[in-house]
N, C-alpha and C positions, 0 to 999 in steps of 0.2 A: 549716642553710641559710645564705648569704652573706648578707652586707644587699645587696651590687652585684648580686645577680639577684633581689630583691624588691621588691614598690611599682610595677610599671608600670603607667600608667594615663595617661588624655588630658589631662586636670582635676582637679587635688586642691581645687581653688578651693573646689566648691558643696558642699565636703561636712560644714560644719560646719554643726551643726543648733544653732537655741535652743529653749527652751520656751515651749511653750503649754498651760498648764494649763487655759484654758478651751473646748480644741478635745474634743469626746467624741462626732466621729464614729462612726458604729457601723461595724464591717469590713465587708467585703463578701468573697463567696465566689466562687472560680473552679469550674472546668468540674471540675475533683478534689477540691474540697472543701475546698480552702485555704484560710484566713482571711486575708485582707489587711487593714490601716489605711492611711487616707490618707497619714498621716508615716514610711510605712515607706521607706527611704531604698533607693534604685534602684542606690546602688556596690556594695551587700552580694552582690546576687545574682549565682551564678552560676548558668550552665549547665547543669555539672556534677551530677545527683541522684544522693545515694547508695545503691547498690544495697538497703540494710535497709531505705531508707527505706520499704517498702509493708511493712513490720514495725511498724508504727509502735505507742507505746503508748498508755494514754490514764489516766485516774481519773476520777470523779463532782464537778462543782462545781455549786452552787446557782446557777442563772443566774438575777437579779433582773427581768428581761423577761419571760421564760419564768413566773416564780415556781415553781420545781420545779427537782431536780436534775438535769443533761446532763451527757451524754458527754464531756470535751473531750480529744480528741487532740493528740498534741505528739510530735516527733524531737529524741531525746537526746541529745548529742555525749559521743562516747567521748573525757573525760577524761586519756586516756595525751597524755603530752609529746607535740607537734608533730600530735597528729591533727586533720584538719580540721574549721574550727567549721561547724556548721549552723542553718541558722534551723530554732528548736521548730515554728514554725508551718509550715512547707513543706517540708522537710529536705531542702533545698536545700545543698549548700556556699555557703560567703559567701567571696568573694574579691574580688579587684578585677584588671583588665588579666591574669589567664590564672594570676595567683596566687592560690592558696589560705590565707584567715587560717588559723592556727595555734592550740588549746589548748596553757594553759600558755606559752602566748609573752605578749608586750606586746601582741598582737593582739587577744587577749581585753579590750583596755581601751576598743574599741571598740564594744564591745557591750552591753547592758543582761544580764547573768547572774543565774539562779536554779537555787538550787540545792533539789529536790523530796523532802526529808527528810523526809516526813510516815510511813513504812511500809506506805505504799498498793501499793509497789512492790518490799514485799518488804525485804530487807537493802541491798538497790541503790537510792541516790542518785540521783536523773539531773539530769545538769546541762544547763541550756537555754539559749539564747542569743536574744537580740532585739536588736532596733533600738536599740527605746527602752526605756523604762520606760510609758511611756504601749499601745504596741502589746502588753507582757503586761500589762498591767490590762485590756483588752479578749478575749483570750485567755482568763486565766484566774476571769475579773469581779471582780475584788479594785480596789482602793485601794492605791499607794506613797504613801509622807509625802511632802509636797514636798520635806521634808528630804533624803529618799534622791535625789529625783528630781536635787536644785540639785547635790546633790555628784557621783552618775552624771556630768553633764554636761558638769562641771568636767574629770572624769577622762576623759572621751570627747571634748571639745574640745583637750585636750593632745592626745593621742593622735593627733588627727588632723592638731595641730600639728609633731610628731614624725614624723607619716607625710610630710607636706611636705616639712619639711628633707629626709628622707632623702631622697623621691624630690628635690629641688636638686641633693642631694650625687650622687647616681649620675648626673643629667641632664648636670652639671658633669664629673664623671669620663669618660663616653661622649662628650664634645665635647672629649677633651685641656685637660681645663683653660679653657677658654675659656666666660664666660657665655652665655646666649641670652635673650633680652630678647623676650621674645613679646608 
């Protein structure tokens, strides 16, 4: 794909997130049973639901509320170069302004990734995508080290400092070279 027909959107501005380690909202669930977090960030979503998604998989975690083990359901994102990422929790495509992020591209740096090697699924891996790190600790009731969490952030606030420039760079190309000063 070009980078001059990618990154369209109104506002790159609001999308750098920080942390809050001591936010532990519980999700909340929609009318399908999706699990939302507060800090889930509103650029990621698209539209778009992919047709598998009512295939959805799932494994057994110990949920500490509950004290007992539950269901917890998640959409996989098929791993092949260029396929479109999906949030685990909705299996939503995540894009932004009418484009689709990309596996395997830079676009994955935008997102909190896990990858589900436990055997519970068989010889298949499934790789998940979130927001944050904080929205799959709530997902799947575990704990990230802050460690993971401080570096994720570092690498997802580039990331969306890299989304900027380019969309600059294409906003500048579509205007002949000339800035626009909004």
């Amino acid at each position: 794909m070009s980078e001059t027909n990618s990154y369209h959107t109104d506002n790159l501005d609001d999308y750098s997130i920080s942390h809050d380690s001591n936010n532990d909202d519980a999700p909340y669930v929609n009318d399908r049973g999706d699990h939302y977090s507060d800090e889930s960030s509103g650029y990621h979503v698209s539209e778009k639901v992919d047709p598998s998604s009512t295939n959805k998989k799932h494994v057994r975690r110990y949920n500490p509320t509950l004290e007992k083990k539950t269901r917890v359901e998640f959409f996989p994102t098929n791993t092949n170069h260029n396929s479109p990422i999906k949030n685990a929790i909705t299996g939503t495509y995540q894009g932004i302004g009418g484009r689709l992020f990309r596996a395997g591209t830079r676009d994955e740096d935008l997102f909190f990734s896990v990858i589900l090697a436990t055997g519970e699924l068989g010889q298949n891996a499934a790789t998940l995508f979130y927001d944050s790190p904080e929205q799959y600790e709530r997902h799947f009731f575990v704990k990230v080290s802050q460690d993971i969490k401080d570096r994720w952030l570092e690498k997802h606030n580039h990331a969306i400092y890299m989304l900027k420039n380019l969309q600059q760079r294409i906003d500048r190309e579509a205007n002949g070279g000339v800035v626009v000063v909004k």
